[in-house]
C-alpha positions in Angstrom: -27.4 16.3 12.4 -26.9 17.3 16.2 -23.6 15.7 17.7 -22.5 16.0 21.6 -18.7 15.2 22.3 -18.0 13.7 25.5 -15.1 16.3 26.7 -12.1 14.4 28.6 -10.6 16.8 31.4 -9.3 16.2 34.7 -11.7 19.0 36.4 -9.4 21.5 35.8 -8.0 21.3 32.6 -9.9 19.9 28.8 -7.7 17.0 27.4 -6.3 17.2 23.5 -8.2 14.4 22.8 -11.6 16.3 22.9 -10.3 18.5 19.9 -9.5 15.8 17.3 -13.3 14.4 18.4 -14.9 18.1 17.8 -13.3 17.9 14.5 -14.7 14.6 13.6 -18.4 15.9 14.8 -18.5 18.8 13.0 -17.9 16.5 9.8 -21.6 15.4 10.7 -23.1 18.4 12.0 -23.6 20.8 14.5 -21.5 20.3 17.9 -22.9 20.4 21.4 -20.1 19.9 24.5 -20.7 18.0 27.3 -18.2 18.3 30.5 -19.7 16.2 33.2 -17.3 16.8 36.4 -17.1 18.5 39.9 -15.8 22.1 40.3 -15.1 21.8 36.5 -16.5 25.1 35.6 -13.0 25.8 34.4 -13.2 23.1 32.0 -16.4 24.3 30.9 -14.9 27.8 30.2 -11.9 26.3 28.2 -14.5 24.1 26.0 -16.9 27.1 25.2 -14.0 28.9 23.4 -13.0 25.7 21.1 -13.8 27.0 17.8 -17.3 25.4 15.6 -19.0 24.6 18.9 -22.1 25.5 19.5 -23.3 25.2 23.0 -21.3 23.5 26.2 -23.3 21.5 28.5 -22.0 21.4 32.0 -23.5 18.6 34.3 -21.4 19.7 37.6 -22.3 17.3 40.3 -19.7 14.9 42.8 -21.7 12.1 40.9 -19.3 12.9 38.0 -16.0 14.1 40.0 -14.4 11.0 38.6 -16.5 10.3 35.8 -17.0 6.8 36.4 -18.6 5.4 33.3 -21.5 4.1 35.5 -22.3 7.4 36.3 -22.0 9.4 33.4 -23.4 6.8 31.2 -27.1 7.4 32.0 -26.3 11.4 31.9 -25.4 10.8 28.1 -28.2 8.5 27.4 -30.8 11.4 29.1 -29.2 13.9 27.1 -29.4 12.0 23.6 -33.2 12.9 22.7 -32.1 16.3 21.6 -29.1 14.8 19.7 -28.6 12.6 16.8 -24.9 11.4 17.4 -22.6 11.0 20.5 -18.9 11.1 20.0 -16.0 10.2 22.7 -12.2 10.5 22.1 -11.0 6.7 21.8 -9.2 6.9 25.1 -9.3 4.7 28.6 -12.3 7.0 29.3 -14.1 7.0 26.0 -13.8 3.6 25.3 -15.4 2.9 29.1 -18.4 5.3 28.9 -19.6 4.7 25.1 -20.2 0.9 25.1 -22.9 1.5 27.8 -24.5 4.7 26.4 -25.0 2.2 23.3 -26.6 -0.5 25.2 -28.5 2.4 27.1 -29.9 3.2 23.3 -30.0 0.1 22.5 -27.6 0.5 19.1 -24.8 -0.8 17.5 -21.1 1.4 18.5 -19.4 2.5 16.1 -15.3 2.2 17.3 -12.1 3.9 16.5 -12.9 5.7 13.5 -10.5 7.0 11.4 -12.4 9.0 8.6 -16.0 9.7 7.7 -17.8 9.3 4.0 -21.1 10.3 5.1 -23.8 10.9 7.5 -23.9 7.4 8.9 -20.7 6.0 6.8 -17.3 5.9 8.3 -14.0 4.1 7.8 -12.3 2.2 10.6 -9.3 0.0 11.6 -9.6 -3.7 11.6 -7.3 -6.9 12.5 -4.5 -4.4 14.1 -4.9 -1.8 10.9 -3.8 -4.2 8.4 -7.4 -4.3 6.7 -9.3 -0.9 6.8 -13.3 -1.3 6.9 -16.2 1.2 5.6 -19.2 1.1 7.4 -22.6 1.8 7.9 -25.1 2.5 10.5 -28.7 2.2 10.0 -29.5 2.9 13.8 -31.1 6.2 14.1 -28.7 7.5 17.1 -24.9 7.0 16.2 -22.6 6.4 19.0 -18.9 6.8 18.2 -15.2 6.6 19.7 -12.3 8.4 17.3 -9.3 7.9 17.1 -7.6 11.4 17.9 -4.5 10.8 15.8 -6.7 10.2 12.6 -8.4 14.2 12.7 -6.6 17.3 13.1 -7.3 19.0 16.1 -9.6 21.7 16.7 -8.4 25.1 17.3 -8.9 25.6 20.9 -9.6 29.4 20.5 -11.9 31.6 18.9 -14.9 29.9 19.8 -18.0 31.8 22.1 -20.6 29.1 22.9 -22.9 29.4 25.6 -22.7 27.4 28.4 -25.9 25.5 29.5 -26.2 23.7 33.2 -27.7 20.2 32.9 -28.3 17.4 35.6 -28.7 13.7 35.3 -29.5 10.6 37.5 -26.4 11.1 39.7 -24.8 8.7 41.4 -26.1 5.1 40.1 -24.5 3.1 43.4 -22.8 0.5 41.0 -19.2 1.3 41.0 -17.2 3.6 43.8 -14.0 5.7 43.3 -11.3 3.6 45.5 -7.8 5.4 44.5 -5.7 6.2 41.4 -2.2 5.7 41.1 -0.7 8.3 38.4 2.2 8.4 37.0 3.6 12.0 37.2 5.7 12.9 34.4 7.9 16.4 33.6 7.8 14.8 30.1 5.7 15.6 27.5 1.8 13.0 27.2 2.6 10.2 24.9 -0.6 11.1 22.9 0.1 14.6 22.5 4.2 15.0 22.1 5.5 15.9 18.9 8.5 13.6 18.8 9.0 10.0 20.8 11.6 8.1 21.0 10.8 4.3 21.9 12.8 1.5 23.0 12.1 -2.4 22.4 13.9 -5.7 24.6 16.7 -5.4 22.7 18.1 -2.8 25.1 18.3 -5.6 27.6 17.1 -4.4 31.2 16.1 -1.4 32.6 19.2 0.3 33.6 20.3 -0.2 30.2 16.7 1.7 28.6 17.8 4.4 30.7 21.1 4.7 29.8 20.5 4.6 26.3 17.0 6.2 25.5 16.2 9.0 27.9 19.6 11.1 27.4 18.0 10.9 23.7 15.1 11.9 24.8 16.6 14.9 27.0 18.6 16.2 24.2 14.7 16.0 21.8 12.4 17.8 24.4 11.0 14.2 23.9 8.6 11.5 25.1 9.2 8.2 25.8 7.2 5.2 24.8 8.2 1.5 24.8 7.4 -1.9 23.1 5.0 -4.3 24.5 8.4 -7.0 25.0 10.0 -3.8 26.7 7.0 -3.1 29.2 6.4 -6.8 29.8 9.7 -7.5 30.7 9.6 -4.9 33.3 12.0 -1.9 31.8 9.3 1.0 32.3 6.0 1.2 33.3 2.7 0.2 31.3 1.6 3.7 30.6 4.9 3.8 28.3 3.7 1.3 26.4 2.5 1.9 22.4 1.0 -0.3 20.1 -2.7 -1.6 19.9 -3.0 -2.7 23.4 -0.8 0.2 24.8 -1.3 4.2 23.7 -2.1 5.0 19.8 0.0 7.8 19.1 1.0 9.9 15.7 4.1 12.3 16.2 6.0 14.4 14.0 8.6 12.1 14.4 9.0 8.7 16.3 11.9 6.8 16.8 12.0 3.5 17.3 15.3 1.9 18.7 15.9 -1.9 18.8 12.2 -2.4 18.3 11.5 -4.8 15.6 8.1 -3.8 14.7 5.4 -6.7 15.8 2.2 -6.1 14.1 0.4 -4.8 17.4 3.2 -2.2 18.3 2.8 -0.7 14.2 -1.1 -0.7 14.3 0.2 2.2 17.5 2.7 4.3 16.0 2.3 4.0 11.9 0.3 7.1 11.5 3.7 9.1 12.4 4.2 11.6 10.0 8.0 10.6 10.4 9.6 7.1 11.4 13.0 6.6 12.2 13.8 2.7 12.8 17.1 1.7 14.8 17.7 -1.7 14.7 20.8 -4.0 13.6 18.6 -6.6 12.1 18.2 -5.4 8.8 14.8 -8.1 8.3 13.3 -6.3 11.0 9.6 -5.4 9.5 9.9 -1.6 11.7 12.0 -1.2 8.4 8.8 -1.9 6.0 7.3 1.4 7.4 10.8 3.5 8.6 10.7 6.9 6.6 14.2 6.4 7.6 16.2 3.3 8.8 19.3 2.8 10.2 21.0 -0.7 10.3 23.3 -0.7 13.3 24.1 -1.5 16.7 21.5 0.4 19.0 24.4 0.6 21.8 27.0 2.3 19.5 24.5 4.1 17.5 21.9 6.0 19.9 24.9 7.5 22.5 26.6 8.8 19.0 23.3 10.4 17.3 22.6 11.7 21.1 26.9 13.4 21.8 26.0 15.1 17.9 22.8 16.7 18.8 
């Protein structure tokens, strides 16, 4: 089987993302690259050395600067008579281009996978992760989205593909690139940090998150992540937020502080290889899935563990 991997980048630099997805395609079969930007011959570069890939196809055209799923969409769907599978990263991105390559093929998507039994058999997350599903595809081009945190990522040296120019349709004329509004951040990414420390409403207001969470997160070299309550009640920004409708993430170690563990913020964060769950409420379900718990007041409790570190 022939797979291409949508690669996520910013036009200068690849995304991790892309590596967990080239591990997942080279489960199936042999892995083709395809960076569709503008000026991203950088990108292209970076992606050829990624190690089991086979060939990099570079579509560089201002059609593609922003990748606008309207755009890049038909470049997929013209590319997919040489290939038998396409796989994205599970992301903002991924999620917006592969739903309309599938319609473009006119086959079922396969989402958010989190393992693969076979050539068209995989194993995914349903109702928030609390039921896991094995299915199968009997379309004869697969179209997939995978969940980075569920693959090891690819080594992102030691590769030496060859790097093939490809065009598509261009510019479709159905969707234009207004603005974007990023949050910059000397942090490290919520989907790639190795430890996170998150904060729920308990912490009150957002002076008080602050206070409490980011001299934590100082002292850990640390990201910082949030609860859906948290977010919605205006503490941090949305881009903090983790949990099925917020950022899926799998750290060494997360800690969760006066977050008491709603169903939609676990199916985020439950894959962390360690969970350490703040929380005074001893009930709390955070505790069913803590590796290590702590019952105690968040406000006496954090500013301690931070003044020993």
């Amino acid at each position: 089987m022939k797979t291409l991997v949508y690669v996520e980048h910013d036009n200068q630099h690849l995304k991790d993302a892309t590596l967990a997805t080239v591990t997942a395609a080279a489960k199936l079969g042999d892995v083709d690259l395809l960076v569709a930007g503008s000026g991203c011959k950088a990108v292209a570069d970076a992606a050829s050395k990624i190690a089991g890939v086979g060939k990099v196809l570079l579509a560089d055209d201002a059609a593609y600067e922003h990748q606008l799923a309207e755009n890049v969409a038909p470049l997929v769907a013209g590319l997919m008579d040489g290939h038998d599978a396409f796989l994205s990263p599970a992301t903002t991105t991924g999620k917006n281009i592969a739903p309309r390559v599938a319609a473009m093929l006119d086959v079922m998507q396969v989402s958010d996978i989190i393992g693969i039994e076979g050539d068209k058999t995989f194993v995914r997350p349903i109702y928030a992760g609390n039921a896991i599903a094995t299915v199968e595809s009997s379309d004869a081009k697969l179209v997939i989205t995978v969940r980075g945190t569920a693959f090891d990522k690819a080594a992102a040296e030691g590769g030496s593909a060859s790097i093939e120019n490809v065009s598509g349709p261009g510019d479709a004329g159905l969707s234009s690139f207004v603005g974007a509004e990023v949050a910059a951040s000397e942090r490290p990414e919520l989907t790639s940090a190795k430890v996170i420390v998150s904060g729920g409403r308990a912490l009150k207001d957002a002076e008080t998150f602050q206070q409490v969470i980011i001299p934590l997160a100082d002292k850990l070299g640390a990201a910082v992540g949030a609860s859906r309550a948290a977010v919605d009640a205006g503490y941090v920004p949305n881009d903090y937020q983790v949990g099925q409708t917020g950022k899926i993430v799998a750290p060494e170690v997360y800690i969760a502080v006066g977050i008491s563990g709603a169903i939609q913020h676990l199916a985020g964060m439950k894959d962390s290889k360690t969970i350490v769950a703040i929380n005074k409420d001893e009930d709390a379900p955070i505790f069913q899935v803590a590796d290590i718990g702590l019952v105690a007041d968040l406000f006496q409790a954090v500013p301690e563990l931070t003044s020993k570190l």
